[in-house]
N, C-alpha and C positions, 0 to 999 in steps of 0.2 A: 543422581539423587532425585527422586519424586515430591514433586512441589507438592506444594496444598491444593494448587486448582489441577492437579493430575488427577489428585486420591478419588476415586468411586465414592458416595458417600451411599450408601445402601438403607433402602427405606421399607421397613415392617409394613403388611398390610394384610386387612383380610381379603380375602376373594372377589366380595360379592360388588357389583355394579358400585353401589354407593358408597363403598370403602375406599374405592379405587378413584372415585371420583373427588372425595375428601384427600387422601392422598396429595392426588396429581394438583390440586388446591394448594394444598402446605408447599409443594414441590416449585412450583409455579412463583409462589412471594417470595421462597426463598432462591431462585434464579433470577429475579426483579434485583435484591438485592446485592445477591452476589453471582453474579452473573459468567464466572471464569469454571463455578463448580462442576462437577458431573452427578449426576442422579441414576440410581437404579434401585427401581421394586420389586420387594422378594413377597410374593401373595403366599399366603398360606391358610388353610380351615384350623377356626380353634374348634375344640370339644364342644361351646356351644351350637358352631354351625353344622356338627357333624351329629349331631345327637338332636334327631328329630322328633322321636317315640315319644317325648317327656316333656311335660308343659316345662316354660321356665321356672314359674314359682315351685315344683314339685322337684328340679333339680336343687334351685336354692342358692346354686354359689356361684357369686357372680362374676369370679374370676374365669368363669369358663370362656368368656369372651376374651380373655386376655391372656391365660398364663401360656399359652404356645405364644405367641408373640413377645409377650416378656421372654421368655427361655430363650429365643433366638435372638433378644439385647442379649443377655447374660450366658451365651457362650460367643459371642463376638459376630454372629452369621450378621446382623443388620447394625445401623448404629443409631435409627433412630423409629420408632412408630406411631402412627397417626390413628388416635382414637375418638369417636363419639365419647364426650367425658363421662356422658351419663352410664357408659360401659364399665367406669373406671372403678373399684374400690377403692377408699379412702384408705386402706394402708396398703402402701406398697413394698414389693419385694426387696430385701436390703441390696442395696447397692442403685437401686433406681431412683430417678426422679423425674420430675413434669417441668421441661423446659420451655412450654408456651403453653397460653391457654388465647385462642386466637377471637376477634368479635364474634358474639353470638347472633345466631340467628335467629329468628322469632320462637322461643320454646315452646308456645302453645300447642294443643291436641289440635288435630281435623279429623273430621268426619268425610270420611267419601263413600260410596254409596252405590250399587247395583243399578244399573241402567233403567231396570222397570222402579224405582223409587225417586229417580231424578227430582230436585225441587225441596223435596222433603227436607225435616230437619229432626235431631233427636226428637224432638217434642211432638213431631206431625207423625212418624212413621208409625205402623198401625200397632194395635197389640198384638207382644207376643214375638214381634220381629227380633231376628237374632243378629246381634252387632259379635261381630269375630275382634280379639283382642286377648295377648298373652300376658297382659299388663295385671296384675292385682290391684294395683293403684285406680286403675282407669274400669274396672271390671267392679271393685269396690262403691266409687262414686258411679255409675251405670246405678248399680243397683239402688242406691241412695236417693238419688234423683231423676232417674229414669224407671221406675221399677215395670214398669207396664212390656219394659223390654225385656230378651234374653238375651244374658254373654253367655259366649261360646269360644273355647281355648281355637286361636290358629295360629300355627309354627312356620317360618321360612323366613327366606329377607322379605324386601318390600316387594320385589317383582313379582315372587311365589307368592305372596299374601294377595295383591293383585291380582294376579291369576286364577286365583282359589275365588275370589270374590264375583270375575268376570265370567265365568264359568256357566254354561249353559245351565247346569242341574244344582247349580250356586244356591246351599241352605241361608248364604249370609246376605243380610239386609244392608248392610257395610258394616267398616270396619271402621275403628280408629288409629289413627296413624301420626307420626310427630309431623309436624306441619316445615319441619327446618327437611327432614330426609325428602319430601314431598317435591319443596324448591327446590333443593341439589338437585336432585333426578331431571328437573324442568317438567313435572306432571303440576303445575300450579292448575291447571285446570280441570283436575278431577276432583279436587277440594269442593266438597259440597258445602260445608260450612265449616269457617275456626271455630274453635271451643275457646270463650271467654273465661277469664279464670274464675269468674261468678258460678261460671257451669263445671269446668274439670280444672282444678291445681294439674301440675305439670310434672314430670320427673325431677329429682336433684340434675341437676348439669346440662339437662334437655338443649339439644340446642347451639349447645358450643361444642370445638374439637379439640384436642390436648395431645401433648406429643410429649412421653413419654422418652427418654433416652439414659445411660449409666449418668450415675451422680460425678464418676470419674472423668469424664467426658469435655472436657474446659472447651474446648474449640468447639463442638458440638452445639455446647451450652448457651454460647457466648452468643453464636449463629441463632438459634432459636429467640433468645429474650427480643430480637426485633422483633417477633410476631405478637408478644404479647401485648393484649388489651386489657387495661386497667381495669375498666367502668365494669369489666365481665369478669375477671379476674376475682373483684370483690364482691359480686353476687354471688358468685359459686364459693367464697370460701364460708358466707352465709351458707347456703346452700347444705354443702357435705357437712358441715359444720354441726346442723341441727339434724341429718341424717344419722352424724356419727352417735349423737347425744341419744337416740332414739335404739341406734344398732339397730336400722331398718336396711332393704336393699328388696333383692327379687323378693323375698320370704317375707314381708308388711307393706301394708300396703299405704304409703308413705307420698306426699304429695307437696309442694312447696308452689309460693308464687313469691320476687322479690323485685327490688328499684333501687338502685342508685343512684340521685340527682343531687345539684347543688343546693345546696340548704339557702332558702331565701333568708335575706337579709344577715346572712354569719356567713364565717368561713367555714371553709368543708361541706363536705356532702351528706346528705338523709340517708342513711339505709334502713330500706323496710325489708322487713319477711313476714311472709303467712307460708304457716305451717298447718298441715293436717295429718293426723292419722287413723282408721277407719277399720271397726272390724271386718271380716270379709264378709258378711251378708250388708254392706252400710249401714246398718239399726244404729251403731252405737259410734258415732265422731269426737275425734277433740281437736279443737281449733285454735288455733291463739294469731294474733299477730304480735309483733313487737317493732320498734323503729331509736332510732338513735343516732349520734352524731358524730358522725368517724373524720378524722383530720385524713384527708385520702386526696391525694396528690397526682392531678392529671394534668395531660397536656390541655391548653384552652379549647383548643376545636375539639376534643372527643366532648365538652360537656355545652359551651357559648358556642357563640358564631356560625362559620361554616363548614360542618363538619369536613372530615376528609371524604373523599369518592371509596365509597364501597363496594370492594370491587365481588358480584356473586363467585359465588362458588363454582356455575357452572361457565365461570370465565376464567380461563385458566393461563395466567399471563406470564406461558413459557415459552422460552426461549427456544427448547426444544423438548422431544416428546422423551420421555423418562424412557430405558428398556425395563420392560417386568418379566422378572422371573417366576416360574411357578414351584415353590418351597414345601407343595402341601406333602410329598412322600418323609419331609422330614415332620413332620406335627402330626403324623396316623392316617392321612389319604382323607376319603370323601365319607360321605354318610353314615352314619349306623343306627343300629338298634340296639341300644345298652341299657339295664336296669337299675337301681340304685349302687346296691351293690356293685356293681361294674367301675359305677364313676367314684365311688369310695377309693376303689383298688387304684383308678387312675389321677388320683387326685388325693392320697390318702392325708399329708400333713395339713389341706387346708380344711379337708371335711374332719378333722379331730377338732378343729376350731368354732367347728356348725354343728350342734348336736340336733340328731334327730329322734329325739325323746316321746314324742309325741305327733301323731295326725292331724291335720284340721282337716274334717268330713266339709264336703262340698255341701251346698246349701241350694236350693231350686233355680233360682237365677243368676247362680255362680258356679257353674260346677268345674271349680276348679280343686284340685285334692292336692295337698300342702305338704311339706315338714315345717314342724315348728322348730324354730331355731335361731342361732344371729347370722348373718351373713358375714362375711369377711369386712370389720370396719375397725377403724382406728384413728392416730390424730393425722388430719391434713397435712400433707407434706408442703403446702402453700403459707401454713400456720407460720409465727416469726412472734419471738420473744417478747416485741412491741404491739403484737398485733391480736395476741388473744385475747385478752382484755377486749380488745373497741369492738372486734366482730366477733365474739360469745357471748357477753355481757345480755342479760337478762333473755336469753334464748331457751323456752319452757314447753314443754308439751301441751298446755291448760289443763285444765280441772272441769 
C-alpha cells in the first residue's frame, strides 16, 4: 500500500523563468513544513504565452494565462498550481478553488530604463520617449500624468521584455514592470525608480501568488491553508472584490491601492481601498476611496511585535530540488500567430461570456486597439457568508 509521503504530489506551472521560480517557492514552504512529501513540476505554455501577435488588452480574456493549467487540475495530470493572483479571474472553473493566497510582495509598478537614460525618472525623461507596457491600466495613467511620453504595446515574459528593452536598435526608453517579478528574478538592481501609488495605482492581486487546486481535494487543501496570509488575503478580497463590481480585467483599465492595519484604539483592523478607473486616452478618471472596520483576526506578529522572518522568494528552503516536467505538447507546443477568430474557436465558451460588439480605436499616445467587452469576472471564491457585508460594504466607482 502507498503511504502519503510516497504519493508524487505534481505541481502545475508555467514555463517561463519566473513561474518556476514562484513555484519552486510554494514547493520549498511546503517541504519546510511537511518535509516526508515528494514534489514534481509539470511546465507547460498557456494560450497567453503562445500567442505573441496580439496585445493582451486586444485578446481580452484573461483566462488565457490560466485555463491550460486549470484543464490539467481538471483532468487529474497535476494536483495543484501556482499562480501570480493578478493572472487569476475572479470566477473560477467549477469544481476549483484557491487554497492559499501566500505574503505579498511589494505590488507597486518600477520603472527600469535603457542604459543611455540611466538616472532619469518618468518625469526627467525627454519628450516624446517611448515607455513599452502591455498593461492598459499602466498605459492609461502614462497618458494621464505623463502625457509628454509615448506608450508602446511589448509582449513576452520579463526576460524577452528585458531583452527588447536592452537591445542595441531599442525604440524603448523603458519599460514598466511589477516591482514583486523584478525581486523574484533578483534584477532589484535595474529598478530605476518604484512607482508611488500617488503616481500609478497597481493591478488587482499585484504582487501575491495563489495556488489554485480541485475544491475536491481535502488533503491538498488542508496542506495548502498553512501558506496562507491573512493581512493579504484581506486586501485581495478588497481588491477582486471592487474589480468584480467594475467587470474590469485585461479589457479596462482598472487600477486599485489598499492597507490593512490595526485600527488605533478599537478592536479589529482599518481596511482602506482606492480605486480607479480611466478611459483609455486618461482624459476622463474616477476615483473613490473608501475605509472601514472589519473584525479580522490575525495572528499577533503578522500585525504588533516582531514579525515573523520572511523568507524571499528567491530563497527557496528546500529540501530537495523538485524534478520538472515539460507538459507543453499536451497544452498546443510553443508560439503562434493566431487571430481573433482563432482564439474564439479555442476558447469558444468563455469568449461567448466576452462580447466583442464594438472597437476602441487607439488614441496618439496609446496605441493600443481594444474589444470592448467584460472580461471573465464573478463572486470571489474567498467571499464567506459572514464576510461580504464587512469587505463590499460601501465599495463605489465615484461620480
Amino acid at each position: 500500500m502507498e503511504r502519503d509521503g510516497d504519493k508524487i504530489i505534481r505541481v502545475g506551472s508555467r514555463k517561463s523563468e519566473l513561474a518556476l521560480i514562484q513555484t519552486k517557492y510554494v514547493i520549498g514552504q511546503l517541504q519546510a513544513l511537511f518535509p516526508d512529501r515528494k514534489f514534481e513540476i509539470h511546465t507547460m505554455s498557456t494560450v497567453g504565452d503562445r500567442v505573441l501577435n496580439i496585445s493582451l488588452p486586444k485578446i481580452g480574456e484573461k483566462s488565457l494565462f490560466t485555463k491550460d493549467l486549470e484543464d490539467a487540475l481538471r483532468t487529474g495530470r497535476v494536483d495543484f498550481v501556482v499562480h501570480s493572483l493578478k493572472d487569476l479571474p475572479t470566477t473560477l472553473p467549477d469544481g476549483m478553488a484557491i487554497g492559499a493566497v501566500l505574503e505579498r510582495e511589494d505590488p507597486r509598478d518600477a520603472l527600469v530604463l535603457n542604459e543611455k537614460h540611466r538616472g532619469k525618472t518618468l518625469k526627467t525623461l525627454p519628450e516624446g520617449s517611448i515607455i513599452g507596457t502591455s498593461s492598459l491600466r499602466r498605459a492609461a495613467q502614462l497618458a494621464r500624468f505623463y502625457p509628454q511620453l509615448t506608450v508602446c504595446d511589448i509582449r513576452g515574459n520579463l526576460n524577452t521584455r528585458l531583452a527588447k528593452l536592452d537591445a542595441d536598435n531599442s525604440k524603448f526608453a523603458g519599460i514598466i514592470l511589477a516591482h514583486a517579478g523584478l525581486v523574484r528574478m533578483g534584477w532589484e538592481k535595474r529598478i530605476s525608480q518604484v512607482l508611488k501609488c500617488d503616481e500609478l495605482l497597481y493591478a488587482v492581486g499585484q504582487g501575491a501568488l495563489a495556488v489554485e487546486c480541485r475544491a475536491d481535494a481535502e488533503e491538498i487543501l488542508r496542506m495548502l491553508q498553512k501558506l496562507c496570509c491573512r493581512i493579504t488575503e484581506g486586501r485581495i478580497l478588497a481588491e477582486r472584490s471592487f474589480l468584480r463590481t467594475l467587470g474590469g480585467g485585461c479589457s479596462a483599465p482598472v487600477a486599485v491601492s489598499s492597507s490593512l492595519k490595526r485600527a488605533r484604539d478599537q478592536d479589529g483592523h482599518k481596511l482602506t481601498l482606492r480605486g480607479a478607473v480611466w478611459s483609455l486616452d486618461g482624459k476622463t478618471e474616477i476615483r473613490d476611496e473608501v475605509s472601514c472596520e472589519v473584525p479580522f483576526e490575525v495572528d499577533a506578529t503578522e500585525v504588533d511585535g516582531v514579525p515573523p522572518k520572511k523568507v524571499k522568494v528567491t530563497e527557496v528552503p528546500a529540501r530537495r530540488s523538485p524534478d520538472i516536467i515539460d507538459d507543453s505538447k499536451a497544452t498546443g507546443g510553443e508560439a503562434q500567430n493566431l487571430d481573433i477568430g482563432a482564439l474564439i474557436n479555442l476558447h469558444g465558451d468563455a469568449f461567448k461570456r466576452c462580447p466583442y460588439s464594438k472597437q476602441q480605436q487607439p488614441h496618439e499616445r496609446c496605441p493600443l486597439s481594444i474589444p470592448i467587452g467584460q472580461d471573465v469576472m464573478g463572486v470571489c471564491p474567498f467571499f464567506r457568508d459572514n464576510g461580504k457585508g464587512e469587505f463590499g460594504r460601501g465599495i463605489r466607482t465615484g461620480a
